[in-house]
C-alpha positions as CSV (number, residue, x, y, z in Angstrom):
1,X,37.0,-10.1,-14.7
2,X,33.9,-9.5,-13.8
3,X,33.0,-11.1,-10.8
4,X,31.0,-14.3,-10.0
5,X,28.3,-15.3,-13.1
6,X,25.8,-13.1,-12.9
7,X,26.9,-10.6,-10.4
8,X,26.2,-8.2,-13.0
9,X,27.6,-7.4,-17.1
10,X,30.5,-7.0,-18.4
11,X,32.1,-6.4,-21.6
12,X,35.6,-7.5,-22.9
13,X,37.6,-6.0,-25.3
14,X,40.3,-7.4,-27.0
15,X,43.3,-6.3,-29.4
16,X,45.0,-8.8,-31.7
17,X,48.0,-8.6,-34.0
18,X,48.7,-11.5,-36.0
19,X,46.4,-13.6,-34.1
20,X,48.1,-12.7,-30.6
21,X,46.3,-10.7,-27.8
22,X,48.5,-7.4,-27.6
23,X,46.5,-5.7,-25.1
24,X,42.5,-5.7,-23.5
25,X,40.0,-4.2,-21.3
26,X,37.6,-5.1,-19.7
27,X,34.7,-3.2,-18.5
28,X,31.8,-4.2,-15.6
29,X,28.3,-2.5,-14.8
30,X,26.4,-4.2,-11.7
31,X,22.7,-4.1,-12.7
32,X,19.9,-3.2,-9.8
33,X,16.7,-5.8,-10.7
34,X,13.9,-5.9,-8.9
35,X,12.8,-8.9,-6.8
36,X,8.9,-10.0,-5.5
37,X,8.2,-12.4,-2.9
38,X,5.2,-12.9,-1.3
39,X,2.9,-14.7,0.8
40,X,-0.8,-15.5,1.8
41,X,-2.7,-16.0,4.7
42,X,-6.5,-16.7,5.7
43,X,-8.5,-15.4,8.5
44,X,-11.2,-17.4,10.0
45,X,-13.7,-16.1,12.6
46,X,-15.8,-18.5,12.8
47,X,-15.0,-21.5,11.2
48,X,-14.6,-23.6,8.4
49,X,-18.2,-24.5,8.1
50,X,-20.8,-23.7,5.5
51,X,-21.8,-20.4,6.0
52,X,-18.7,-19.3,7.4
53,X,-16.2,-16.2,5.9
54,X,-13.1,-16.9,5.3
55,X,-10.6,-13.6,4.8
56,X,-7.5,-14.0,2.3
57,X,-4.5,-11.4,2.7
58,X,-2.1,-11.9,-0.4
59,X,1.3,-9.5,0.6
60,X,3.9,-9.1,-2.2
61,X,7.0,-7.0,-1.1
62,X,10.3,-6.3,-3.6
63,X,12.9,-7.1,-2.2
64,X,15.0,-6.4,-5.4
65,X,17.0,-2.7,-5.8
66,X,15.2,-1.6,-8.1
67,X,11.7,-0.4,-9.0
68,X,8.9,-2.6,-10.9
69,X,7.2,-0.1,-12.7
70,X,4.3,0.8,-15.3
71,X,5.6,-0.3,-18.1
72,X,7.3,-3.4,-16.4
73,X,4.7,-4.3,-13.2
74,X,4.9,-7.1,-10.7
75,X,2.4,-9.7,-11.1
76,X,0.5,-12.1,-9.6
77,X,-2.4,-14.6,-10.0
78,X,-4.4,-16.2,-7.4
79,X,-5.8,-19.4,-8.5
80,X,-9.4,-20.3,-7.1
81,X,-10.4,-22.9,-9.9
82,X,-10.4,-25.6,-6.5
83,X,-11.9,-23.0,-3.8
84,X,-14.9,-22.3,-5.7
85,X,-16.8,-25.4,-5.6
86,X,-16.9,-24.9,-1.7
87,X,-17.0,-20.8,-1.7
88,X,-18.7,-17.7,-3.5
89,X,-16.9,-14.7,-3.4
90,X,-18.4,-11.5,-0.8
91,X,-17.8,-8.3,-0.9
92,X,-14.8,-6.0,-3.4
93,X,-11.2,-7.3,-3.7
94,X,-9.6,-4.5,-1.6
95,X,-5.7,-3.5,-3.3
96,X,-3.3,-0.9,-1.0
97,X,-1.5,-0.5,-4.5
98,X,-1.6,-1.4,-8.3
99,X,-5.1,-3.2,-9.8
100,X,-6.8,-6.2,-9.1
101,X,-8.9,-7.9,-11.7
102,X,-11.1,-10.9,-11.4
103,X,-10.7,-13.3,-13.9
104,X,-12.3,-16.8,-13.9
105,X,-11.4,-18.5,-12.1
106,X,-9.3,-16.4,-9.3
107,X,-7.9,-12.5,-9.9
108,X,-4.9,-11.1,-11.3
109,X,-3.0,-8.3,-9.7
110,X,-0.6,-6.1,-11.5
111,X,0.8,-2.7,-10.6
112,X,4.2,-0.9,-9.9
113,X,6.0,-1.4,-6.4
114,X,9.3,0.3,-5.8
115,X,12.1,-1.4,-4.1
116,X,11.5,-2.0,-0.6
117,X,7.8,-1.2,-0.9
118,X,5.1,-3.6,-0.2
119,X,1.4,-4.3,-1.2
120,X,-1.8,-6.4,0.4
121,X,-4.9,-7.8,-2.0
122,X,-7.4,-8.8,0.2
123,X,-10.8,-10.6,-0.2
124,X,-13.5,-12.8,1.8
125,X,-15.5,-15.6,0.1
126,X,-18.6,-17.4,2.1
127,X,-18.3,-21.2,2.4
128,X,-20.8,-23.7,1.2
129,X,-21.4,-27.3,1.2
130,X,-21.8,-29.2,-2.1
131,X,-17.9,-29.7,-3.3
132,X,-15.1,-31.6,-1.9
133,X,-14.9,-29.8,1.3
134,X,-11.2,-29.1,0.1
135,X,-10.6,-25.5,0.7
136,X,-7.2,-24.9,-1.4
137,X,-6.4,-21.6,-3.4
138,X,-2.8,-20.8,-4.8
139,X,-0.7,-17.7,-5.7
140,X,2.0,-17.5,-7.6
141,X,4.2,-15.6,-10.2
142,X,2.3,-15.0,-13.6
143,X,4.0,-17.0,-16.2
144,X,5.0,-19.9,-14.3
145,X,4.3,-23.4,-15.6
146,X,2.1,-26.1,-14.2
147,X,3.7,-27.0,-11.0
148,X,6.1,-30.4,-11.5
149,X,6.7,-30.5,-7.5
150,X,4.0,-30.2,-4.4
151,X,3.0,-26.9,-4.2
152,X,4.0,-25.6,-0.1
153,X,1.9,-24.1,2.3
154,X,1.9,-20.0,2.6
155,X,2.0,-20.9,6.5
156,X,5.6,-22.5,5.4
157,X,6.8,-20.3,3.0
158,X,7.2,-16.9,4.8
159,X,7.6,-13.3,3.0
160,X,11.5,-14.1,2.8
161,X,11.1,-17.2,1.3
162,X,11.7,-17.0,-2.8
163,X,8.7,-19.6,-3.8
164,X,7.5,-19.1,-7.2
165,X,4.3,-20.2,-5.8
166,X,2.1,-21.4,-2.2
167,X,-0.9,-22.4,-1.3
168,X,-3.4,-22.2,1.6
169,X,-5.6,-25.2,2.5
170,X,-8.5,-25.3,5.0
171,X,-11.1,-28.2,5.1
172,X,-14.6,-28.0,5.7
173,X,-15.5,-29.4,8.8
174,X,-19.7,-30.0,9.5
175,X,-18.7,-30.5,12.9
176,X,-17.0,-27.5,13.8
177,X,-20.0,-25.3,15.0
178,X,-19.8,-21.7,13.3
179,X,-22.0,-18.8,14.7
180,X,-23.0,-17.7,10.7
181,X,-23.5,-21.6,9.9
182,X,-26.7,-22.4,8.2
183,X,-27.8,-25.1,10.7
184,X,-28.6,-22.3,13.7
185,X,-31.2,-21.3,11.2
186,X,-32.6,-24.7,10.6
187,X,-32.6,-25.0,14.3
188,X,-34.4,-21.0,15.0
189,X,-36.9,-21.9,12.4
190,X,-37.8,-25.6,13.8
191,X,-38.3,-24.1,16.7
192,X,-40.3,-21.3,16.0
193,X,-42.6,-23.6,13.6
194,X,-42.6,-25.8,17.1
195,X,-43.7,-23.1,19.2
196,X,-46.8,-22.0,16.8
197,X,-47.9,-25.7,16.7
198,X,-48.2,-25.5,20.5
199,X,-49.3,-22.0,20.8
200,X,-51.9,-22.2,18.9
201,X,-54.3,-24.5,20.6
202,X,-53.5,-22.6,23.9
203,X,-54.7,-19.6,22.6
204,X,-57.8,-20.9,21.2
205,X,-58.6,-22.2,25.0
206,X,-57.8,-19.2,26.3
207,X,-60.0,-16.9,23.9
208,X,-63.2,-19.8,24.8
209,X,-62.5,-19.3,28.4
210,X,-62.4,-15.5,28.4
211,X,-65.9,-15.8,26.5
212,X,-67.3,-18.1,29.9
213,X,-70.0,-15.8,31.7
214,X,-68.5,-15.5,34.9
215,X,-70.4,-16.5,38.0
216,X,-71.5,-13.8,40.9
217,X,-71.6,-14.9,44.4
């Protein structure tokens, strides 16, 4: 035989004679495939607030014995379709390998990626208020069907781990102070109109008392 089921192909060949097996052979070839897993994380700096950057690194390794080549590349697809409403994308999507394309609404990677190599895709968006303050993108395997089962967090599905897909989730939180938040500049500007309003009458009073004769003893 061949082994356990798929351990790898086989072919059997049999001879008859008057509906008896006389003789056979059997003949087995282990096949090398390749094999992606992957991961996501997010870097924040500042925050999850509006105004904030938030920094996704998407790593894909094979971990399969062979290569995923040209003419047969790894892929992946980042979904964004429930970041958006809370983010705009800044700055290029950054690749160490293969091509990343945007396409509404998330990106597409594709490229080769021998066995044992890996790859990052990284990218920033900017956070805003106006959606549902759920901050949720997911990766996954091209191809895959909409997800029957709760999709798990990249945080809990490691670069080991075989998920066909993960997601990362952040929620924006007004009350977490960022440094790149738009209420600092609310708060400079009210200020600044503040200090005109007063400054303004106390240099008027100081222009009329520079214009006072002054008195000689």
């Amino acid at each position: 035989g061949c082994g356990a089921p798929g351990a790898g192909y086989g072919n059997r060949v049999a001879l008859l004679a008057a509906g008896t097996v006389q003789g056979e052979a059997t003949a087995c070839a282990d096949i090398e495939l390749p094999e992606m897993r992957f991961t996501k994380t997010a870097e924040v700096a500042d925050g999850t607030r509006a105004g904030d950057i938030v920094r996704y690194v998407i790593t894909a390794t094979n971990v399969g014995g062979a290569d995923f080549t040209a003419g047969d590349p790894a892929q992946l697809v980042d979904d964004m379709s429930e970041l958006l409403d809370d983010a705009v994308a800044v700055g290029p999507v950054v690749a160490s390998g293969g091509i990343a394309t945007v396409v509404d609404p998330g990106l597409h990677w594709s490229g080769p990626l021998p066995a044992g190599g890996t790859i990052t895709v990284e990218y920033a968006v900017r956070l805003h208020a106006g959606g549902d303050g759920a901050i949720v993108n997911t990766v996954q395997r091209t191809g895959l069907a909409d997800p029957v089962a709760a999709v798990p967090d990249c945080a809990t599905t490691p670069l080991a781990n075989d998920a066909p897909r993960c997601a990362v989730r952040l929620a924006l939180t007004p009350s977490q102070l960022g440094a790149t938040g738009p209420g600092e500049v609310w708060l400079l500007l009210g200020g600044a109109i503040l200090l005109t309003l007063i400054g303004a009458p106390l240099v008027i009073v100081m222009m009329r008392d520079s214009r006072r004769p002054s008195r000689r003893r």
